[in-house]
C-alpha positions, 0 to 999 in steps of 0.5 A: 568440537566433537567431545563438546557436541556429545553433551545432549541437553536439549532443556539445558538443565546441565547449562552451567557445565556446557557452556564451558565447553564454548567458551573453551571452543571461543578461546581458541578461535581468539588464538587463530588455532587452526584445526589440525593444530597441536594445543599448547599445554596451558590449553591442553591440561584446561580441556583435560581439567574439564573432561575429568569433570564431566565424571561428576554428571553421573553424580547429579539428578534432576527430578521430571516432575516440576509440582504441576497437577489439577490440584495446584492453585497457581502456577506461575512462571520466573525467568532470570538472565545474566550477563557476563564477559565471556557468555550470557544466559537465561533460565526459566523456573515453574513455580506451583502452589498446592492446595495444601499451600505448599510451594515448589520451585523447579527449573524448567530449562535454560539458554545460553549463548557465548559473548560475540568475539571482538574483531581485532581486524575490522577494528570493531569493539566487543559488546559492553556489559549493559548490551551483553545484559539486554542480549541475555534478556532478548535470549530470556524473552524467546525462551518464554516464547517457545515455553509458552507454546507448549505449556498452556496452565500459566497463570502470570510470568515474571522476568527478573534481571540484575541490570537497572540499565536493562531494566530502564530500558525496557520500561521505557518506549523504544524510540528513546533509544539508540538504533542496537538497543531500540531493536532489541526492547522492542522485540523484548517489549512484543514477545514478553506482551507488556510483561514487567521486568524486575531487578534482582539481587545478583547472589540472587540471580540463578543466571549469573550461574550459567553466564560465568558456567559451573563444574559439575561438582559444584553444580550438584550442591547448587540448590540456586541453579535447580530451584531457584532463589530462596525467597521464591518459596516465600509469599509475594510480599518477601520478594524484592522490591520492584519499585521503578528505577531512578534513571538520575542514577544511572550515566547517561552514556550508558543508557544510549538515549538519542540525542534529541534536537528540537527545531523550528521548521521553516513554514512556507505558504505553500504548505498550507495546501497539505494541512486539509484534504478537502476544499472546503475545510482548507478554505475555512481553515484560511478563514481563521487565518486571517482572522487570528492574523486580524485580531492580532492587530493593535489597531483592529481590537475594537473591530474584532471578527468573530462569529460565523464565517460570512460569504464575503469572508469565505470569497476572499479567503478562497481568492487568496489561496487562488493567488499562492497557488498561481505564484507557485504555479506561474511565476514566469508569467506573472514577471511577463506581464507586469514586464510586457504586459502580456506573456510570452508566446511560449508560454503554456498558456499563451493561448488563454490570452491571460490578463491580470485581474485583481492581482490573479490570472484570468481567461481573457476573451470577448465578455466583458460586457456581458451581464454575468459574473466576473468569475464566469467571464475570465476564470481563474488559472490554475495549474493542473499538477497543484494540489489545489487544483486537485482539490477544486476538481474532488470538490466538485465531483462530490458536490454534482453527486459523482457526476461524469467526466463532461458535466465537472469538466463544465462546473469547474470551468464555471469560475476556474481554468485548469490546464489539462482539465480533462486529464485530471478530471479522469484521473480523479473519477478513476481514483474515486472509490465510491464510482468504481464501486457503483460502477456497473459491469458491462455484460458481453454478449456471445456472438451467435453462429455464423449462417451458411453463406458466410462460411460456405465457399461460392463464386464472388458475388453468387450471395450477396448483401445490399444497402445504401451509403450517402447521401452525395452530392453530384454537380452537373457540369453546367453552369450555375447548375444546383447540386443534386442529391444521390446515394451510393448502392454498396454490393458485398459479396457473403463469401469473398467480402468483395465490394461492388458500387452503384450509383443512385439517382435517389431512393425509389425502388426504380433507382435500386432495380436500375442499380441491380440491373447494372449490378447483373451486367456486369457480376453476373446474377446472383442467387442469393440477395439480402437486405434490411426492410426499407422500402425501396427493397421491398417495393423491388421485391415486390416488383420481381415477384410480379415480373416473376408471376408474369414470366410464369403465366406466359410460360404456362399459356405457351406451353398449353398453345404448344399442346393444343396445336400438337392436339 
């Protein structure tokens, strides 16, 4: 393992000698060596053999420079993989054509990868050639993938294969294919970008060299390894044939197609509710329906319905998709009523009182004489977890212009009950995107800053706001007496949130001085009171401030008698 892992070849242009080194490493795993176990001397003289053969790297150069210039007409891209039982690999060769016509063939780099090792124990088979050749051409693919990335100047890749299998599965799509092999084309199919595969001869397929791996005496005098097949440094028209694989000549077990199985489905009626996502499309789509059904009679080819869809034609159609979806929806109540004659009481909608009209449930009620339709006198029931129920609501929400909740909730109940219509309308009015994007924001206004007699501590009832509630009503207690209205006078104290109530024979500002004279008894006056504008507080204010004049003319008056009689 360490004499292996000296070999530094990034670019793989010595591939051929390495990959012996792993397949060596992998025969020993297939003999369950442990790692301080001594070789046997089969193996030992193996490894001895080919580190005896590492001398002749010395011997092998590789020119840097792959014929790319400005000067170059075309520059193009080959890449070649092979398979073989112990190791698969892939190459990739720069081909340029000079101004002067002259082609050159280098290889570029190559990838190789041992073949997996076959599981004894879990009983697994290995991979067999055709997958080992589609693993070598998935290696080839991102090979192309990492060159591509930093060579910028190619022109056109080609990517050549020796396996027909390999190359009918790539020209084909994915899902022909068992799951191992439809992974693989498809990424194969997403890196290479619709690339064409093309099969080659295998004594010309530079890869075969690095899948069976090659001494390094023998790989100097590989003209094949370095640059390539011969007929590269042909024109085009010298190439192989790539013309489409015939897949009657391959076995069918070997190109691991699915085995497809044609069948019928069983097609309910209610499967009609998915064929349309709008109500109207889903009841014209019934229209044709019965019309084929119709027409398809022997006895009614003189009376064909063609033409536009009538207004009768649409009714009827849309009362048959009201009857499926109430089958499915209640058959337990449909079974009761031709039984009973009417549901039972644990029924979901006993409440409706449901009557049988025309073959479809209806409302029941008081109504029957009254001069409107028979759809707005009994409408039809409908569950509101059907699909079609939901496509009844999303019909009229549209049809009112994205109307609110209340005004669909009373379109629909116009000629239809759903159950829990409420719920559902706000669930489609939540899902729809055209109301959540005229939606408008709702722009929250800062509070402003409490004033000082709500944050400065005070005694209960010191500051004081003042309003009415009511009004009430008050019954004396003798007989016959009428009721009298009255309100209620509510004290709140600024600081404490401490409540005070006063009765109030009515609204006159004389009632509220009574309440605040009742108030002052018994809190104590207050030194601040606040108030709205009505008018009862301010013909009160207006009351005080005489009666504050008054005090104060007397005040004074007393006070000039007092100095006069000192005089």
């Amino acid at each position: 393992m360490s004499e292996a892992s000296r070999l530094f070849d990034p670019l793989g242009l010595v591939g051929p000698v390495i990959v012996q080194a792993k397949i060596f490493l992998q025969e020993l795993w297939k003999h369950d060596c442990e790692w301080d176990d001594p070789l046997n001397v089969q193996l030992q003289e193996q490894w001895r053999e080919y580190r005896r053969n590492l001398v002749g790297l010395a011997e092998n150069a590789v020119p840097r420079w792959v014929g790319t210039s400005d000067s170059n007409k075309f520059v193009e891209l080959h890449g070649f993989c092979d398979a073989s039982i112990k190791a698969y690999g892939a190459c990739i060769y720069i081909r340029t054509i000079a101004a002067d016509g002259s082609v050159h063939v280098h290889l570029l780099t190559s990838k190789s990868r041992v073949a997996p090792l076959e599981n004894l124990k879990k009983n697994k088979k290995s991979l067999s050639i055709p997958r080992l050749e589609l693993s070598s051409a998935l290696l080839l693919a991102h090979l192309y993938e990492k060159v591509t990335k930093n060579i910028h100047i190619v022109a056109r890749c080609y990517f050549w294969t020796d396996s027909t299998i390999v190359v009918c599965w790539l020209s084909s799509s994915p899902s022909r294919w068992k799951q191992f092999v439809a992974n693989r084309v498809s990424e194969i199919q997403h890196v290479t970008k619709g690339s064409d595969w093309n099969h080659v001869a295998g004594e010309d397929n530079p890869a075969d060299i690095i899948s069976r791996g090659m001494s390094p005496t023998q790989l100097q005098y590989e003209s094949r390894w370095f640059h390539g097949p011969n007929w590269l440094m042909l024109d085009r028209q010298y190439w192989p044939d790539s013309k489409k694989i015939d897949e009657s000549s391959i076995a069918k077990a070997d190109l691991e197609e699915k085995a497809v199985v044609a069948v019928l489905p069983a097609i309910t009626p209610s499967e009609i509710f998915g064929l349309r996502s709008s109500l109207v499309d889903l009841v014209r789509l019934t229209v044709y329906f019965r019309r084929f059904k119709w027409n398809s009679s022997p006895a009614n080819r003189s009376d064909k319905k063609v033409g536009h869809i009538t207004s009768q034609e649409y009714n009827e159609a849309l009362k048959v998709l009201v009857k499926q979806c109430q089958r499915e929806s209640f058959p337990r109540e449909f079974a009761d009523i031709a039984k009973y004659g009417q549901v039972q009481d644990s029924s979901r909608i006993a409440g409706l009182n449901p009557q049988l009209l025309y073959g479809m449930l209806c409302v029941g009620g008081r109504l029957k004489n009254a001069a409107v339709s028979d759809s707005r006198k009994h409408p039809y029931i409908l569950d509101h977890h059907h699909p079609f129920t939901r496509l009844i609501v999303v019909y009229y929400h549209r049809k009112y212009f994205h109307a609110g909740q209340q005004q669909i909730v009373s379109a629909v109940r116009e000629q239809f009950w759903p159950t829990s219509v409420k719920n559902l309308v706000r669930q489609v009015v939540h899902e729809c995107v055209q109301c959540f994007r005229v939606k408008p924001k709702i722009q929250d206004q800062l509070m402003a800053d409490l004033p000082p007699e709500r944050v400065r501590p005070c005694s209960p009832f010191q500051k004081v706001e003042v309003d009415y509630c009511g009004p009430f009503y008050v019954f004396y207690p003798q007989r016959r007496a009428r009721a009298i209205k009255c309100f209620v006078a509510v004290y709140v104290c600024l600081a404490t949130k401490a409540v005070h109530l006063e009765l109030a024979a009515d609204l006159s500002t004389q009632a509220f001085l009574a309440t605040l004279q009742r108030f002052t008894s018994r809190r104590g006056k207050p030194s601040l009171i606040m108030c709205d504008n009505a008018t009862n507080f301010v013909g009160a204010r207006r009351k005080l401030d005489e009666l504050a004049q008054l005090f104060t003319s007397q005040q004074l008056s007393e006070a000039v008698l007092h100095q006069t009689a000192e005089d």
